[in-house]
N, C-alpha and C positions, 0 to 999 in steps of 0.2 A: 565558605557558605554553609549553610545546616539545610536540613530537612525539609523544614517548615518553609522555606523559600523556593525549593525546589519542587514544593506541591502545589504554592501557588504562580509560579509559571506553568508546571503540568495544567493545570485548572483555568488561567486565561488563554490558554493554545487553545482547551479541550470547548469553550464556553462561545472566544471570538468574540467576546465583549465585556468591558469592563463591568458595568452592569451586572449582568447578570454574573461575572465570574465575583463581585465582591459579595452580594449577595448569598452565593453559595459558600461564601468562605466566610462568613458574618464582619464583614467590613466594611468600610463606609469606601465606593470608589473613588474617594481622591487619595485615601490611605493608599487602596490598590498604586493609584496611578502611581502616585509619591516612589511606592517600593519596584514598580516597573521602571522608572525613572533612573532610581540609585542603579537601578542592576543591569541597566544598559549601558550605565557610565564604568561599569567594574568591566564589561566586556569591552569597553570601546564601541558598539558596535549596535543599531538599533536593533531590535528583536523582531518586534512588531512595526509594521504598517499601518498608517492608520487611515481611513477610509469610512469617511460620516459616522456610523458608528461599528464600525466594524475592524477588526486587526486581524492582520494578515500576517504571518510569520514570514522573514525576510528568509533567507538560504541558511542564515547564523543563528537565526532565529530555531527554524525545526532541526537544526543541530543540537541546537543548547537544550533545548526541549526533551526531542528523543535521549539526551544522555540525564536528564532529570527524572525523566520516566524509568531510564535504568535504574538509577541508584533508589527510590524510591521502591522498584519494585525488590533490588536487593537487601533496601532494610524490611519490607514486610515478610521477607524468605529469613531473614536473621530471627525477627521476634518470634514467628510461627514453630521454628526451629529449637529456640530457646526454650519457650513455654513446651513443646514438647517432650522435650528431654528432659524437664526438671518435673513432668505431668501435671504443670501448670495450667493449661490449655482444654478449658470444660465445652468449647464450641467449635463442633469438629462435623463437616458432612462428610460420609463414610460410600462413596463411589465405588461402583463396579461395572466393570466393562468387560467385553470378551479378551481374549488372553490374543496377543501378537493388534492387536488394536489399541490396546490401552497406554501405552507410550507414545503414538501417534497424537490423541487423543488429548491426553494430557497436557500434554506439552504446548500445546495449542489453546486453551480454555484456564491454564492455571494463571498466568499474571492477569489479564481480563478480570477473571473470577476474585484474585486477591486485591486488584486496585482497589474493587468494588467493597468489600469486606475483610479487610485486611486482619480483622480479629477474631476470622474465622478458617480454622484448617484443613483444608482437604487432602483428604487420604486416597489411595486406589485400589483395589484388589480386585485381579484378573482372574474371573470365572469363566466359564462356559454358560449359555443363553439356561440352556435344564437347567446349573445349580441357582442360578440368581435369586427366582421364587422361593426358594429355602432358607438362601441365608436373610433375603429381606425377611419372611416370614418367623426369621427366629430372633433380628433386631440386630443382626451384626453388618446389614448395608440398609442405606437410608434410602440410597437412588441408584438404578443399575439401567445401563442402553447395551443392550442384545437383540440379536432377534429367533426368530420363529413362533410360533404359536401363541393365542392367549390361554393364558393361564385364568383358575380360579384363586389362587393364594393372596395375588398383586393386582393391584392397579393397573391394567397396561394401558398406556398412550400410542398408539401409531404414529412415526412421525416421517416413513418414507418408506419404498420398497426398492427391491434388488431383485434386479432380475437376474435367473441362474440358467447359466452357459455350459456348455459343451466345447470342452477343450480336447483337441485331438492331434496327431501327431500332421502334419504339412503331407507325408507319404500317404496319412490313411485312404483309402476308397471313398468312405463318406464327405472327405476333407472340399470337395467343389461342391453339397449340396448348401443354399441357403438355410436350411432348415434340418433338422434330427428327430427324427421318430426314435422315441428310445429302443423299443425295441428291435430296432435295427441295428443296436450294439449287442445284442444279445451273444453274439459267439467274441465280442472283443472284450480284452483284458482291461479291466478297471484299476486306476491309484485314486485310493479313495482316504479322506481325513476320518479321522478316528470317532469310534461309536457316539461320545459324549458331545461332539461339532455341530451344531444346526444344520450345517449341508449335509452332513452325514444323515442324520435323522429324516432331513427331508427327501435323502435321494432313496434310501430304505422304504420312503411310501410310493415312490417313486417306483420301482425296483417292483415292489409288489401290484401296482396297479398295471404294471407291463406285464406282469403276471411270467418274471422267471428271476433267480438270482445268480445274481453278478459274480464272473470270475474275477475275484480280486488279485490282482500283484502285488498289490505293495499296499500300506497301509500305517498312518501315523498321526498323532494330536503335533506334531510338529507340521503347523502349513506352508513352514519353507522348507524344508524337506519333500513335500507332498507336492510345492511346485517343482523345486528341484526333479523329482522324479517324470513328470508329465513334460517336462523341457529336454529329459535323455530320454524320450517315447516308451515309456516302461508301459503306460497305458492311456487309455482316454481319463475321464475326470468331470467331476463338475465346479466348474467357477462360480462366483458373485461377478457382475459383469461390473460393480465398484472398483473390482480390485485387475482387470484386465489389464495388460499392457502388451501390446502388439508386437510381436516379435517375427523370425524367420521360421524359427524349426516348428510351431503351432498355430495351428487357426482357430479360432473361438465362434459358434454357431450356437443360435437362439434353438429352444426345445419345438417340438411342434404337437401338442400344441405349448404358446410359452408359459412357463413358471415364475414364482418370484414369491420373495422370502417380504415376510414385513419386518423394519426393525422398530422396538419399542421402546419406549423409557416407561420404567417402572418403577412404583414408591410403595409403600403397606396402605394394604385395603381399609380403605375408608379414613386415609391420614388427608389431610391437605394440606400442601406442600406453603413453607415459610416463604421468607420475603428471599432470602439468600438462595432457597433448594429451586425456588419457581425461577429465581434467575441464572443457576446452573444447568437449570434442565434448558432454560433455551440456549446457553452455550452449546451445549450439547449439540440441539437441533440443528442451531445455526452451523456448526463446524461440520455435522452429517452432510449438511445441503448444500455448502459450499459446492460439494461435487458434482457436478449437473449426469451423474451416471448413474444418483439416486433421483428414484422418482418420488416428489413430496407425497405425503397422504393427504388427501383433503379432508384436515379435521378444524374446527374454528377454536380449538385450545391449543394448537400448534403456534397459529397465526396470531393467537396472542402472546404467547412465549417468544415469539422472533419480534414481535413489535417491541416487547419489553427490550430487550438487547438492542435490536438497534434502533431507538429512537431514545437512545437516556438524554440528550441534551432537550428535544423538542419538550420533552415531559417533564424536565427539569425549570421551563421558563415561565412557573408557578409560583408564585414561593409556599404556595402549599405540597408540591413536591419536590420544591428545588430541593431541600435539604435531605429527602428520602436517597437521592441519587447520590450525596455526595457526605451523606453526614456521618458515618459510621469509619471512612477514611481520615474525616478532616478530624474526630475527635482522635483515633491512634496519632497522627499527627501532632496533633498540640498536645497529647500527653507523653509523644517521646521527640521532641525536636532535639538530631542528633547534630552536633555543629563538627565538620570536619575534624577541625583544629582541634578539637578536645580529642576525637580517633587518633588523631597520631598521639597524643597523649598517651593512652592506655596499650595501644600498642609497644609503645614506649616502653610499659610497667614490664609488658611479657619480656621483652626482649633483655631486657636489662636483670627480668626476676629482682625488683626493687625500686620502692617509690625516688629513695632518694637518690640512685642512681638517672630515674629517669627524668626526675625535676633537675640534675644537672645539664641533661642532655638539653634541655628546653629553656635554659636558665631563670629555672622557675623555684619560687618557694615550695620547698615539702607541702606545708600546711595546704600553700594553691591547689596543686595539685591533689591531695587528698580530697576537697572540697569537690574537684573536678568528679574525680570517682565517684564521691559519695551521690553528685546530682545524677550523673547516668546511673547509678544502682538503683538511687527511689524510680527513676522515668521508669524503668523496663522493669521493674520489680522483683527480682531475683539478685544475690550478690554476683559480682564476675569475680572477685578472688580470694582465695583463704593463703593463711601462711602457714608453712609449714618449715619448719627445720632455719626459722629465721629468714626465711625468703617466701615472694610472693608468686603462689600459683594460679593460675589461671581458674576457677571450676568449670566443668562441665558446657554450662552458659557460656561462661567468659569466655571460652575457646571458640565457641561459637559466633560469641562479637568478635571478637579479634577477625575471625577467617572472613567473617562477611566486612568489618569496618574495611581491612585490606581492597578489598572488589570496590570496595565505594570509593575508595581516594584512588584508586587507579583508573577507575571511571571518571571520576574527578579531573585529576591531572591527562589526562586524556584530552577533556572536552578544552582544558584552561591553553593547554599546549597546541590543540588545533587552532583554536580562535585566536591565539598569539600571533602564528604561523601566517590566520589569515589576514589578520592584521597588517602585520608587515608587505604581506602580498599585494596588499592594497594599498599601503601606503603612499604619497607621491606619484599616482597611477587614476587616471579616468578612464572607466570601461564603455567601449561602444560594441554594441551589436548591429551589424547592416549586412543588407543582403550583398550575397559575390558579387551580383551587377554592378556597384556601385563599389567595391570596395577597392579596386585599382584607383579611383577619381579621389580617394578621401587620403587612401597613400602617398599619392604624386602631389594632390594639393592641400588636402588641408594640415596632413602630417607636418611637413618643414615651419608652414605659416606659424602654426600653434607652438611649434617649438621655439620660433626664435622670439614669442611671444614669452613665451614661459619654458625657457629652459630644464627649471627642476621639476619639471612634470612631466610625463610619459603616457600617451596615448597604447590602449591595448583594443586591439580588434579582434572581433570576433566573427567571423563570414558564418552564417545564420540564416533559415528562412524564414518565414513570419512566424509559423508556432513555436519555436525555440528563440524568437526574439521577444515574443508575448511571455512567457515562461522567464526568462533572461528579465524582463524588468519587474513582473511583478513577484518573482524572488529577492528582486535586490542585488543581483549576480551582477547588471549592468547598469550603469548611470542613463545611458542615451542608447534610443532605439531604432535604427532606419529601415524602412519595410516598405514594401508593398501588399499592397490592400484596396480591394474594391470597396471595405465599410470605412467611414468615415469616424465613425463611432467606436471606443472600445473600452471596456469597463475598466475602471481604476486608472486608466492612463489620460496626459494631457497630450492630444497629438495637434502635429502642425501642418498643414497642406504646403511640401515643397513644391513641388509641382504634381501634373497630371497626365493623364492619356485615355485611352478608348479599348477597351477590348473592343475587337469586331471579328466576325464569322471569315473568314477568306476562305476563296471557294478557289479549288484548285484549277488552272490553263485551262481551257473550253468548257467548266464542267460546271458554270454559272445555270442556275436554273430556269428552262423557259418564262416570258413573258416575265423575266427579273432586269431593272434596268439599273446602273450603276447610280448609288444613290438613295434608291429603296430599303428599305428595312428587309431582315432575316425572314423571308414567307413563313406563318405562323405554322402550315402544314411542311413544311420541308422534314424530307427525312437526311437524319445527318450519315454521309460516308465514312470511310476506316480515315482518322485523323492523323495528323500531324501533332505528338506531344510531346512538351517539355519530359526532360528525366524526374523518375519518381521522386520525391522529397523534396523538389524544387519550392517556392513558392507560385510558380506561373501554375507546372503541374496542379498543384489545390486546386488554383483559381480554374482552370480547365477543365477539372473534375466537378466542380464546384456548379459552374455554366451548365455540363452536358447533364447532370443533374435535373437540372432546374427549369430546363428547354427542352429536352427530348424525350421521351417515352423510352428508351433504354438508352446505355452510355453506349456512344460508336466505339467499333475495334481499334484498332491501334495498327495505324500503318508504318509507323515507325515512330520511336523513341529516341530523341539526344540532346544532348548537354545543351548549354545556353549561345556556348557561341558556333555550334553549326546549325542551331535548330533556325534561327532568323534568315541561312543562304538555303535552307530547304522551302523553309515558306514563300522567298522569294521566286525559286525556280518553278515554285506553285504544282508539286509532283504531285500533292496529295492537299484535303479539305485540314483547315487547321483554326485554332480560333487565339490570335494572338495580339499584343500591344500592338495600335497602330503605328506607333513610331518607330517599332519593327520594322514595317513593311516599306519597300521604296515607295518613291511615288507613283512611280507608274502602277505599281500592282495593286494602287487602291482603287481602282474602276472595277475589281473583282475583287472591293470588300463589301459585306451588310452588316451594317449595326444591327445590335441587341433591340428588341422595342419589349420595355423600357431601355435608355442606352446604358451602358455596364459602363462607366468610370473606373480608371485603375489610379490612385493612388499613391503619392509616394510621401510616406508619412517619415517625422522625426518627432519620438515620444520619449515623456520618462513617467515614473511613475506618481500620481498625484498625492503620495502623501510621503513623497519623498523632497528631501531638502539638499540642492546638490548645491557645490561650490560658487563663488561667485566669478571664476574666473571658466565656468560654463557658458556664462551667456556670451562669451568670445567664442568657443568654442562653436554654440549654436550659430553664430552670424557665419563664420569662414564655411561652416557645411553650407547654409543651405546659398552664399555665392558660390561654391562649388557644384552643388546640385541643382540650381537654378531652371538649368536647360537640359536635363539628361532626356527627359522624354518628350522633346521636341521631336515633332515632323523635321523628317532627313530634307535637307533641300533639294530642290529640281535640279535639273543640270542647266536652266536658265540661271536660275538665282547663282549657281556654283561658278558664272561663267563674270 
């Protein structure tokens, strides 16, 4: 496969619709579909789901996806890289961050940032919050997030704050107050970060408005050092409560009264920031605020920065900005579509040091293969190799394709050898998911039936509750789905009513509520007692939770908790208030059951997915289940009828 195809799956994943994802690629969507077509038939395997006008990525699908997304983001790290090193590369934002942050940071915001602008390079250089206003101000950083004070040099934006913590050894005396008066460290030993640190600067006014100075122990611009030291109790300290992590040997206490640093993103005064620097700084933001231990600033230039990130599809389904979102990728794209097959090619050249060694390896014409080169040299615009001494060397560049072409065909043969794998895994195999209640009746009966029906096919079960059976088919993971469910309803799925049942309230041996006759509905004032529940993750537990929810004023306690097949002889013996299937219940204990008002239906659904196309030797499969399941939630018989 090449590039160009692996941009346009990234882009109809990213889009969810053909439509709009031709439109951002300037293609007519039947072209799309056409090429969504061929490349399902290269995998075997559909991609997308399709759903009125909407696609859903199957489980092979956000496989093939995410590894498109890889190789993609590994050729934007190859070009940036090239054009750097040969000083190609005129459009470059010049980032700075605080130093032990800035690889966090980075690392986080850099492919986001390159999908987006792939023809533009981001550099980093780790400062402290004092130098940043200096070097913006002399043009050697474009955008810097640090914090403490506003400056007159820069521009500052507020985009969250940190509150600063009192770190103290677990033995200290102060260590059980909620709260620290600083001055009541005054006779204790300080490990403090070094003069140029914003906590240092700020704990110095700090220091001074308590009106005495700090015995220092120790002291260093290395802040794992400086925690390292506050973790051997060398002395107290102050934290950012961002960076806290709760341990044994220390305890962390708010100031009294509390503090808190602001962090800022900052550009040169009086510039306004580009279409690229407005959409880094809200990387920025966004990746600050992830952390819910920063407090946002309320500023409405924040709120537009996080809008821009994350809403780039809603804003994209203009086509007055659909191309703004996407157009500066899709032109790198068409002007270097890398096709695999030609990578191993050139790889080839290194490996051999020689065209015409390497066109034997491929048993290719010399001339082909020169050809070959010469197209990838004009795409990326720089040569990949000179000869020297009769043989062909790599340049600078070249070296740099070769290492990055390598990462992409292993990414490559990766994703081709997974989906082979799953292939075959799949082959000659119908997947069912159904709940454990049912899945001994589908073993004993429908298992053999189908088999002596169809021999070279092979049933695979999957015991499942209903949220991993909903997930199971609208991944694609399962053909057929058996659940229990009170809705009848469920998006993207065709379900069938095997049969049915009743949730109802049962009220535990004597403990029926006055002036409640058997028969009557659940009293709308009743307060419910400590229940009888299914085990967590069940589907009955949801549905349980689901009910006390929806009916009481708070969820009742939990008088006991167990599995499926003791929980039905506890609600029988009626120890405790429980809210179960009727056909649970014998018959006798239904004189102390009350329905729901309105009554709760329980459900026992068999689904697949509606924009899925399953075998036709399914709808054999669907008739033996639901004779199997026919009668599961039948009312147990009396012991007249039994007799």
């Amino acid at each position: 496969m090449n590039t160009k195809q692996y941009y346009y799956l990234s882009t109809i994943a990213e889009y969810g619709n053909l439509s709009y994802a031709a439109q951002a690629l300037d293609l007519s969507p039947s072209a799309l579909s056409k090429f969504l077509t061929e490349c399902e038939r290269t995998f075997g395997f559909a991609l997308f789901l399709r759903y009125g006008r909407r696609l859903y990525p199957t489980a092979v699908g956000r496989y093939v996806v995410e590894c498109a997304q890889k190789i993609l983001d590994e050729q934007n790290r190859m070009l940036l890289t090239m054009k750097d090193v040969t000083g190609g590369n005129r459009n470059r934002i010049r980032l700075a961050t605080a130093p032990n942050r800035g690889a966090t940071i980075y690392s986080k915001i850099y492919n986001p940032f390159s999908r987006r602008y792939p023809d533009i390079a981001l550099s980093l250089t780790e400062l402290y919050a004092t130098e940043q206003p200096g070097a913006i101000a002399r043009g050697t950083i474009d955008l810097a997030l640090g914090a403490g004070g506003f400056t007159d040099d820069t521009t500052d934006i507020p985009i969250a704050y940190e509150e600063l913590l009192i770190s103290l050894p677990a033995a200290h005396p102060l260590a059980g107050q909620e709260r620290i008066r600083l001055e009541e460290l005054r006779e204790t030993p300080f490990v403090l970060q070094g003069p140029r640190h914003s906590i240092r600067i700020l704990a110095e006014q700090l220091f001074h408005q308590a009106g005495f100075h700090p015995v220092v122990a120790f002291e260093s611009d290395d802040v794992l050092l400086v925690d390292s030291m506050m973790h051997q109790a060398v002395g107290v300290g102050f934290v950012s409560k961002a960076h806290v992590f709760p341990c044994e040997e220390l305890v962390y206490r708010p100031l009294d009264p509390p503090v808190r640093q602001t962090l800022h993103l900052r550009y040169p005064l009086g510039h306004t920031l580009t279409e690229p620097e407005y959409y880094l700084a809200g990387l920025l933001a966004e990746e600050r605020l992830a952390d819910p231990r920063y407090q946002p600033a309320d500023d409405p230039f924040v709120t537009q920065l996080l809008e821009t990130v994350r809403t780039p599809i809603a804003a994209a389904k203009s086509k007055s900005t659909l191309h703004g979102a996407v157009g500066t990728a899709l032109q790198t794209v068409q002007e270097v579509n890398l096709d695999t097959t030609v990578m191993e090619y050139l790889i080839a050249i290194v490996e051999e040091q020689s065209l015409s060694k390497a066109a034997q390896r491929y048993f290719l014409a010399q001339p082909a293969l020169s050809r070959h080169l010469r197209s990838v040299e004009t795409m990326v615009g720089m040569p990949l190799f000179s000869r020297e001494h009769n043989k062909l060397r790599p340049t600078s560049a070249g070296a740099i394709f070769v290492n990055n072409a390598r990462n992409i065909l292993r990414i490559e043969n990766e994703m081709f050898a997974h989906t082979s794998a799953y292939h075959a895994g799949r082959g000659g195999h119908l997947y069912l998911s159904c709940d454990p209640l049912f899945a001994g009746i589908l073993h004993k009966k429908v298992e053999p039936a189908f088999h002596r029906l169809h021999p070279e096919l092979t049933l695979v079960f999957a015991e499942q509750n209903q949220e991993q059976t909903l997930e199971a088919l609208s991944s694609s993971s399962a053909d057929l789905g058996i659940f229990l469910s009170t809705e009848l309803i469920h998006p993207l799925l065709k379900c069938e009513v095997l049969t049915l049942t009743e949730l109802v309230y049962c009220f535990a041996v004597n403990q029926c509520p006055p002036c409640w006759t058997a028969g009557d509905p659940l009293p709308p004032d009743f307060t419910p007692r400590p229940q009888l529940f299914a085990e967590q993750g069940s589907t009955l537990r949801s549905e349980q939770n689901k009910l006390c929810a929806a009916c009481f004023p708070a969820v009742p306690a939990a008088a006991c908790e167990a599995d499926l097949s003791l929980l039905p002889q506890l609600a029988n013996l009626g120890i405790a208030d429980c809210i179960m299937p009727l056909n649970m219940l014998e018959r006798t204990q239904h004189l102390r059951c009350a329905a729901f008002e309105p009554p709760k239906p329980l459900y026992l659904l068999l689904a697949s997915h509606v924009g899925r196309t399953l075998p036709t030797v399914t709808k054999e499969l669907i008739l033996l289940i639901q004779n199997a399941l026919a009668d599961v939630l039948e009312l147990p018989k009396s012991k007249e009828q039994c007799t």
